[in-house]
C-alpha positions in Angstrom: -13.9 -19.9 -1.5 -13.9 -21.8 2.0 -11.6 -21.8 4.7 -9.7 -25.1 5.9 -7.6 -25.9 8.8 -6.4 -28.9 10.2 -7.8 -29.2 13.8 -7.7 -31.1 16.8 -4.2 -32.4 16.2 -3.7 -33.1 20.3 -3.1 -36.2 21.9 -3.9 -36.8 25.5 -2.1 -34.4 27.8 -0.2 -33.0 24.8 -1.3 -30.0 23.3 -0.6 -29.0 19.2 -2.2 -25.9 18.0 -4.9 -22.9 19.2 -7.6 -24.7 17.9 -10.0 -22.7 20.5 -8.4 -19.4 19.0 -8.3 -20.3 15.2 -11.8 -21.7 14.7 -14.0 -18.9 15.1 -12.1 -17.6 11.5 -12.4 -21.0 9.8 -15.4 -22.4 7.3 -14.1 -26.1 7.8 -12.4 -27.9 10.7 -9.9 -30.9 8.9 -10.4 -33.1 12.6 -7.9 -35.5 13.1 -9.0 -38.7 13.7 -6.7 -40.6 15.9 -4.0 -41.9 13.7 -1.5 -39.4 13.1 -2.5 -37.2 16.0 -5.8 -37.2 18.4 -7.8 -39.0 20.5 -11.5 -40.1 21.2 -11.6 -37.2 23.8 -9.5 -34.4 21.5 -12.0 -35.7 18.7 -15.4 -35.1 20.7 -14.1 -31.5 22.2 -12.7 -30.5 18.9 -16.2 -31.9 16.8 -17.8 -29.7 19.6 -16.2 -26.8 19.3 -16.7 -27.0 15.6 -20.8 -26.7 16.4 -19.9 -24.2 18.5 -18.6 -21.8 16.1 -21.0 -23.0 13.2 -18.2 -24.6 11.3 -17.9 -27.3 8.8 -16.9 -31.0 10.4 -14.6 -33.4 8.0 -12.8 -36.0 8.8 -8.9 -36.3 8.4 -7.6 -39.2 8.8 -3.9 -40.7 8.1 -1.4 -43.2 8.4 -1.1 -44.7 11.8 2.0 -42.9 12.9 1.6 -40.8 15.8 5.3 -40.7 16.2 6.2 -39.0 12.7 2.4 -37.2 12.7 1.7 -39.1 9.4 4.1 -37.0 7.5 6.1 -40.5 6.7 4.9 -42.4 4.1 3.8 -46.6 4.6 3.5 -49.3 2.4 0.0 -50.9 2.7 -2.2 -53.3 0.4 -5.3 -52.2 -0.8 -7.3 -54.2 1.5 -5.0 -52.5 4.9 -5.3 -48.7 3.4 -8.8 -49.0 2.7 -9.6 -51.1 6.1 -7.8 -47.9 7.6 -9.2 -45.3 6.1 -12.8 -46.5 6.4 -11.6 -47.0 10.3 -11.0 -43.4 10.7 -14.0 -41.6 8.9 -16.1 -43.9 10.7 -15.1 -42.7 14.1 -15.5 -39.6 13.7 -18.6 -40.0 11.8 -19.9 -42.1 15.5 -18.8 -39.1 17.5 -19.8 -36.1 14.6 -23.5 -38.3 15.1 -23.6 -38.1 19.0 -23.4 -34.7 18.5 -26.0 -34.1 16.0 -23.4 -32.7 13.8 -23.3 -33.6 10.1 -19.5 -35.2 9.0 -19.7 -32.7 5.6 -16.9 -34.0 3.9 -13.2 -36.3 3.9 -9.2 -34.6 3.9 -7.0 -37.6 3.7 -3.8 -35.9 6.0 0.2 -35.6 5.6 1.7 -38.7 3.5 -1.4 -39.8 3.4 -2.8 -36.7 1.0 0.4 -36.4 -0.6 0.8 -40.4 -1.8 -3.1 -40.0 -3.1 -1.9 -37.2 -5.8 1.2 -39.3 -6.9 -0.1 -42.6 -7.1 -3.3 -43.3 -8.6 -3.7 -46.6 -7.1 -3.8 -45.3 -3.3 -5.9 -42.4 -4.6 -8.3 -44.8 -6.5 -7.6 -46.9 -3.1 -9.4 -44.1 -1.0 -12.8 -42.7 -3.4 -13.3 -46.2 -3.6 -13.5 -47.0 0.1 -15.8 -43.4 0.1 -18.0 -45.0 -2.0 -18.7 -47.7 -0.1 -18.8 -45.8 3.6 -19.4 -42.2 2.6 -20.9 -42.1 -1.0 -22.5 -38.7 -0.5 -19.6 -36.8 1.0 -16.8 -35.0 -1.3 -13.7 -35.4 -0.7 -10.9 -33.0 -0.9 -7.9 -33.0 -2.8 -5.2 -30.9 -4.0 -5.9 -28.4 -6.5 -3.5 -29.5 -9.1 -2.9 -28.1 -13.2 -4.1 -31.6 -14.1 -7.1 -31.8 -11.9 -9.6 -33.2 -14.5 -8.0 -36.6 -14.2 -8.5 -36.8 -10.4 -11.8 -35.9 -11.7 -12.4 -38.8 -14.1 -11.2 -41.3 -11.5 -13.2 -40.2 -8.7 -16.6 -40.1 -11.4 -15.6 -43.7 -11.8 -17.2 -44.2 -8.1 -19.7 -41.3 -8.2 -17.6 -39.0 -5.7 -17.2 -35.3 -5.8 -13.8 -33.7 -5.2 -13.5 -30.4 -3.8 -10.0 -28.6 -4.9 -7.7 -26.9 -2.2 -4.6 -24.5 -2.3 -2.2 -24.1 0.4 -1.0 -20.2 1.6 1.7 -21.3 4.2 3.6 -23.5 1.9 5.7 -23.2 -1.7 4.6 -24.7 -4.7 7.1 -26.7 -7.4 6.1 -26.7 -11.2 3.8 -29.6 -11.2 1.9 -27.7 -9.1 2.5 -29.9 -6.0 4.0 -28.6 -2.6 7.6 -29.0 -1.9 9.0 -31.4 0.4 9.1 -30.1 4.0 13.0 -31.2 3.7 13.9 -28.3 1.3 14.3 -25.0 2.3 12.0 -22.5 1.7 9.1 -24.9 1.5 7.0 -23.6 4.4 6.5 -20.2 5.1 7.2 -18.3 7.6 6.6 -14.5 7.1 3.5 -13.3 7.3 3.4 -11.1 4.5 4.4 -13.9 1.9 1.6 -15.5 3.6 -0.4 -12.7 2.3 0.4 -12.5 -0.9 0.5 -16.0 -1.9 -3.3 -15.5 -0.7 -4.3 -12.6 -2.8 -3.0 -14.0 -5.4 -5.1 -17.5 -5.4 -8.0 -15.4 -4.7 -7.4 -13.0 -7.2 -5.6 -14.3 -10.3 -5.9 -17.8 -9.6 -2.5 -18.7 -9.8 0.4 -19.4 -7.5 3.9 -18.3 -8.0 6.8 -21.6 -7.4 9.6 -21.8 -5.9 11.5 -20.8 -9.0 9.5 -18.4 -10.0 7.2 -20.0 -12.4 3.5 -18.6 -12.2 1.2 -21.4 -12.8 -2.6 -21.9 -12.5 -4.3 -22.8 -9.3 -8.4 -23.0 -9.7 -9.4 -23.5 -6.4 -12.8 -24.3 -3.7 -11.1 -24.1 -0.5 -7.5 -22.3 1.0 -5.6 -24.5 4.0 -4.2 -23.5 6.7 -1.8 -25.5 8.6 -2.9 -25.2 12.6 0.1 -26.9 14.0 2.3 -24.1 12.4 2.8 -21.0 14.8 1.1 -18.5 12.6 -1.9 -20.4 12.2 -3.8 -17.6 14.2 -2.7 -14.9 12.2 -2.9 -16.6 8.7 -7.2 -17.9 9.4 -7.2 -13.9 10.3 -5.9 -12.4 7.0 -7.5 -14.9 5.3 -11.1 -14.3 6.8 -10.6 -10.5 6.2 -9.7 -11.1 2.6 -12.8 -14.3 2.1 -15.7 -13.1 4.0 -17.9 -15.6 5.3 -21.0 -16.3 2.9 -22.5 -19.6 4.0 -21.9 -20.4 7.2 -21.6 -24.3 8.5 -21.0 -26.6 5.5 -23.2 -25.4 2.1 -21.8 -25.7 -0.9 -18.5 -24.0 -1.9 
């Protein structure tokens, strides 16, 4: 199980998250890619420091709203989402290639990521455009208790999905995180941190917000690196996942 954080989340002068203190701890670096947060500079320094630790580049991109930091959901045709998303990997695919770094794989971000698992259009939208820009790359989603149909749908255009779990926020009974707008739905103890973590590692299962315990199979724990305890959080978790494969391999 692999390490994800969303990194290089900064914009111009305006600095969001320790990316320089959180990615020596990580597997993958989620890199923003200049719609809901980031720049062409913030990209190249962040896809740099990546190489520098040995970690895992993927591309994150959103919906264009730097204001709202693509947490706010927009209605697009097919032809605008794809047109966007395509936009985004491709950037940081240009700079990830000046580098000589490999782009390893695709997070959709935010609204974005959470519009993909409720409506299978936009998700059907987005393996699509992969297939036609990044065949070969997987792309992660959420690691719902009805996984196998994302599944199906993304065989459909021969891509691979890699499953993620989130430590830092609460969980309702579909198995899908709850709203930022209702209490309780981010963490912010370090110790619940914790054990939400031991238990997706251990017992594969996560524990909602009223109380249900339901299944969470897993490839890859996020960490949120705008959030304050983004430091401490990629340290707990590499003391509980140590690192196996080192930049990208398989999960």
């Amino acid at each position: 199980m692999k390490i994800n954080c969303d990194m290089g989340e900064s914009f111009g002068i305006w600095k969001m998250g320790s990316d320089e203190q959180v990615m020596p701890y990580l597997d993958m670096a989620n890199i923003a890619c200049g719609m809901h947060a980031s720049d062409p500079t913030v990209m190249l320094n962040t896809v740099r420091l990546a190489k520098q630790h040995q970690v895992s580049v993927g591309a994150h991109p959103g919906y264009a709203d730097l204001q709202g930091f693509g947490r706010r959901q927009i209605a697009m045709s097919q032809d605008e989402l794809s047109a966007l998303f395509i936009y985004q990997v491709g950037a940081l695919a240009a700079i990830c290639q000046g580098e000589s770094v490999t782009l390893d794989y695709v997070k959709p971000h935010g609204a974005l990521y959470n519009t993909m698992m409720k409506n299978d259009e936009v998700f059907v939208t987005l393996v699509e455009a992969m297939s036609k820009v990044a065949p070969s790359l997987p792309l992660v989603v959420m690691a719902v208790p009805n996984h196998e149909k994302y599944q199906a749908l993304a065989a459909d255009y021969g891509i691979q999905l890699w499953f993620e779990a989130f430590v830092d926020r609460a969980y309702d009974q579909d198995g899908r995180l709850v709203p930022r707008t209702v209490p309780g739905s981010s963490y912010h103890e370090l110790n619940q941190i914790r054990r939400q973590a031991r238990q997706m590692i251990e017992e594969r299962s996560v524990t909602t917000l009223d109380g249900q315990v339901i299944p969470v199979h897993a490839d890859t724990l996020c960490i949120h690196g705008d959030g304050p305890l983004a430091l401490p959080t990629a340290q707990l978790l590499r003391d509980l996942l140590p690192p196996s494969n080192p930049y990208g391999g398989a999960l």
